[in-house]
C-alpha positions in Angstrom: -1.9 -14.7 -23.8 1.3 -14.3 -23.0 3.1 -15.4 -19.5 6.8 -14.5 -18.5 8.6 -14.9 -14.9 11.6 -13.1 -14.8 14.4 -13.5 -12.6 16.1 -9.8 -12.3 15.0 -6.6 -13.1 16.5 -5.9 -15.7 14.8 -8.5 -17.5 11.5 -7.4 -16.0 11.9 -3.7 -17.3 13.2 -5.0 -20.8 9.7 -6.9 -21.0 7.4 -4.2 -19.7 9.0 -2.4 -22.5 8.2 -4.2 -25.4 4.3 -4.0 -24.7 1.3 -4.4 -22.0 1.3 -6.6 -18.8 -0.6 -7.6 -16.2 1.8 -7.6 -13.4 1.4 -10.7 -10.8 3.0 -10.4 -7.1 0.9 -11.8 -4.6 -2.0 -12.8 -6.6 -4.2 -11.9 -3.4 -6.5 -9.5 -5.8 -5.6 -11.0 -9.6 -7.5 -14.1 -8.8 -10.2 -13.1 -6.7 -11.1 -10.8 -9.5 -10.9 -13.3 -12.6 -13.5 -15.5 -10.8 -14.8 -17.8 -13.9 -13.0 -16.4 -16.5 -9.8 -17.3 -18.1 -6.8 -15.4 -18.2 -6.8 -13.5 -21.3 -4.1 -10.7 -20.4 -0.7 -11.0 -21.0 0.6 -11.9 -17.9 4.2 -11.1 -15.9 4.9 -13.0 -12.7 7.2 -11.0 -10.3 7.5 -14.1 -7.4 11.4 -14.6 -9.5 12.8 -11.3 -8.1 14.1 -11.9 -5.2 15.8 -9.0 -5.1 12.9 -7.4 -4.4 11.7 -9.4 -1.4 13.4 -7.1 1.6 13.0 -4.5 4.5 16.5 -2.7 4.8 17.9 0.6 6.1 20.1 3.3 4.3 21.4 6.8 6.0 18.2 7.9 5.3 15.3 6.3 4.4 13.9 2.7 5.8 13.2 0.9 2.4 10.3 -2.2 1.9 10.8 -3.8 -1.4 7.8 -4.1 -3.5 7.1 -7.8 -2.7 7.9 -7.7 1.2 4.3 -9.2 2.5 2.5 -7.7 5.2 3.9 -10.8 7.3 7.3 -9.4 6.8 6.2 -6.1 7.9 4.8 -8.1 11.1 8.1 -9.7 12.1 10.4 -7.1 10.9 12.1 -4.9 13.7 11.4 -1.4 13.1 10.5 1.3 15.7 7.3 2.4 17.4 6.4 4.9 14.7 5.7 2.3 12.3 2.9 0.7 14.8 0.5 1.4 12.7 1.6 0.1 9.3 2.1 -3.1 11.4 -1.7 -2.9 12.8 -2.9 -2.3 9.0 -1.2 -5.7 8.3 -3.0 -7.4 10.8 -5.9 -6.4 9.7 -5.1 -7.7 6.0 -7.6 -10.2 5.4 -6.7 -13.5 6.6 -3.2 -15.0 7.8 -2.5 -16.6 4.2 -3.5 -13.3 2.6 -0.9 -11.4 5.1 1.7 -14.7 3.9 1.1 -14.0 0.0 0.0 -9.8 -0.1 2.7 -7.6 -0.5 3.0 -4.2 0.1 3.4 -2.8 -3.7 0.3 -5.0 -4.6 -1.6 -3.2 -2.0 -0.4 0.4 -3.5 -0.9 -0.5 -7.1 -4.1 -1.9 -7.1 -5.3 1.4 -5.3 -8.8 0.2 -3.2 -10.1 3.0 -1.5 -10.3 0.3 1.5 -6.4 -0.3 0.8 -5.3 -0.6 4.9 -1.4 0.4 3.8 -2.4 3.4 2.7 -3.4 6.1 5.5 -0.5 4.4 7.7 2.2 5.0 4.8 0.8 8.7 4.3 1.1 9.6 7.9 5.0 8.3 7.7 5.5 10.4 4.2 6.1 7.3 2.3 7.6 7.6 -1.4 7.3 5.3 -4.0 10.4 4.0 -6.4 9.0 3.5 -9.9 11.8 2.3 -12.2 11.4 1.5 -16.3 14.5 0.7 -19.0 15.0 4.6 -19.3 15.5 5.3 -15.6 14.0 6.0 -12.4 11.4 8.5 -10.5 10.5 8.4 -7.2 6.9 10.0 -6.7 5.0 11.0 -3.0 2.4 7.8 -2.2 0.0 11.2 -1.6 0.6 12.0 -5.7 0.9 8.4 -6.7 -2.5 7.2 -6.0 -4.8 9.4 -8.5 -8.1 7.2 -7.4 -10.1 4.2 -7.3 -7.9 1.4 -9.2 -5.8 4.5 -10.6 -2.3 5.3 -9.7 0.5 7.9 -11.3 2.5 4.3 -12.6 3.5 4.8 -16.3 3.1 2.0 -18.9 6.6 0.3 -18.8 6.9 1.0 -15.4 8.1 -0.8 -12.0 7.4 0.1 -8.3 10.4 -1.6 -6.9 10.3 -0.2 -3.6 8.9 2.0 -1.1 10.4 3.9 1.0 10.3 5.9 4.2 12.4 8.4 5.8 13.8 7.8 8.8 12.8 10.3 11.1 9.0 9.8 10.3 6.7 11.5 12.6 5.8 9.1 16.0 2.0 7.2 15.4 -0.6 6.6 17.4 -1.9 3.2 16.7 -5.5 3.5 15.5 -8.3 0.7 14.2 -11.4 1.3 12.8 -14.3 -0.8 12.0 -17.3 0.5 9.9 -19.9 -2.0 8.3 -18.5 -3.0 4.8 -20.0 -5.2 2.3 -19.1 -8.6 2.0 -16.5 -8.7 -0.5 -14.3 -6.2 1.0 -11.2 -8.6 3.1 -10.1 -6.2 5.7 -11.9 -3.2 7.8 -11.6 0.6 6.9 -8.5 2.1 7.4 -8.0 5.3 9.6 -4.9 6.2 10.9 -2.7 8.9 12.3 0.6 10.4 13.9 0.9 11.0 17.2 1.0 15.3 18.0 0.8 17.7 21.2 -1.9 19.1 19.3 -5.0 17.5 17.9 -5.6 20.1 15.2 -2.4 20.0 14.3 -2.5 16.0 13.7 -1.7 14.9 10.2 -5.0 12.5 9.4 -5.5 9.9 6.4 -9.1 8.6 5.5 -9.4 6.5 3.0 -12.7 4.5 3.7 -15.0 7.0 2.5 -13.8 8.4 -0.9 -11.5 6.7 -4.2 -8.8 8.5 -2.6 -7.0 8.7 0.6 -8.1 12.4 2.2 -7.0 14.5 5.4 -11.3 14.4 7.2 -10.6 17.5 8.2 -9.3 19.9 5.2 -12.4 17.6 3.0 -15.3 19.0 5.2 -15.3 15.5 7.2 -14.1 17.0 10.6 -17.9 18.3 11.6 -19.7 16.9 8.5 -20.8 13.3 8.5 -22.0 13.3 5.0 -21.0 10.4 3.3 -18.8 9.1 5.7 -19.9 6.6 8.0 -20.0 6.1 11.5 -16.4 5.8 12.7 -15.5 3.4 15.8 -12.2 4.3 17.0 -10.2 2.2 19.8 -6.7 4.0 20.6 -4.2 2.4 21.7 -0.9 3.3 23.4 2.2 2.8 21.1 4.2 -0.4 22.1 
């Protein structure tokens, strides 16, 4: 076992390069999921990049550095259409969980109970994976390919994630369906305000390995598979 912290990116990419980590940002899933065992993976702790710790602005996109924590996105001043993104952190397992989870943790590990997710699709969030040869950025809708699977190439970094800034206005939606024990937070359902129902733009991603629009899925009359959905909707602030 291996274990490296580096302190820029650069040094980061240059290791993720030169074979296979376990990446460590949070820790808020890595240890849970151990439980008894040792550490056998080679492991490389992100908590040095500070330059990765930030919610900033450009002309045209609001940005969230990979290892902003979902008690950043609680405190940080952004408008009414990211409402919901701030409800999904709340609902992030505990207060120290919200403290130590960060956003690219949440994407990366790729639950299907993820409570970013759906909140981040209705915005049209992207995702900026960088490596030592360059730099993609890749839709959140094509980045996560299923349960625990995600479009990030070996020797790759999500540094950031990134929305634009005229994302479309969001209703601010919880659910709560009956999960096992294990899971830390309640099922995520979330989506945009519109004049027209129909026309609403919908993520699920409670009752399949992937985020899915209900409706375009056969989940709009059809409740097979999907469980009983308890909506309260609330007024954006």
């Amino acid at each position: 076992m291996r274990y490296a912290k580096p302190k820029s990116i650069d040094e980061a990419l240059a290791l993720l390069a030169d074979g296979s980590w376990t990446l460590l940002a949070g820790g808020t899933d890595f240890y849970p999921t151990q439980g008894n065992r040792p550490v056998r993976d080679d492991v490389l702790d992100l908590n040095g990049l500070q330059q990765l710790r930030h919610i900033s602005q450009t002309d045209s996109h609001f940005v969230f550095g990979a290892r902003a924590t979902w008690t950043d996105i609680i405190r940080a001043d952004l408008p009414p259409a990211f409402d919901a993104l701030k409800l999904a952190a709340r609902e992030v397992g505990s207060i120290q969980i919200q403290n130590s989870g960060t956003i690219a943790g949440n994407l990366c590990n790729a639950s299907p109970a993820a409570d970013g997710v759906p909140p981040l699709l209705t915005l049209s969030a992207e995702v900026v994976l960088r490596s030592a040869s360059g730099e993609r950025v890749v839709g959140l809708a094509d980045f996560i390919l299923g349960n625990r699977r995600t479009a990030r190439a070996p020797g790759e970094l999500l540094t950031a994630v990134r929305v634009p800034r005229r994302p479309p206005p969001a209703i601010r939606i919880s659910s709560s369906l009956a999960r096992g024990a294990i899971s830390s937070s309640r099922s995520p359902w979330r989506r945009p305000a519109s004049s027209s129902t129909r026309q609403a733009s919908c993520r699920m991603s409670c009752c399949r390995s992937a985020p899915v629009r209900p409706w375009r899925r056969g989940f709009r009359r059809s409740k097979n598979g999907c469980a009983k959905l308890v909506l309260r909707v609330m007024s954006p602030a």
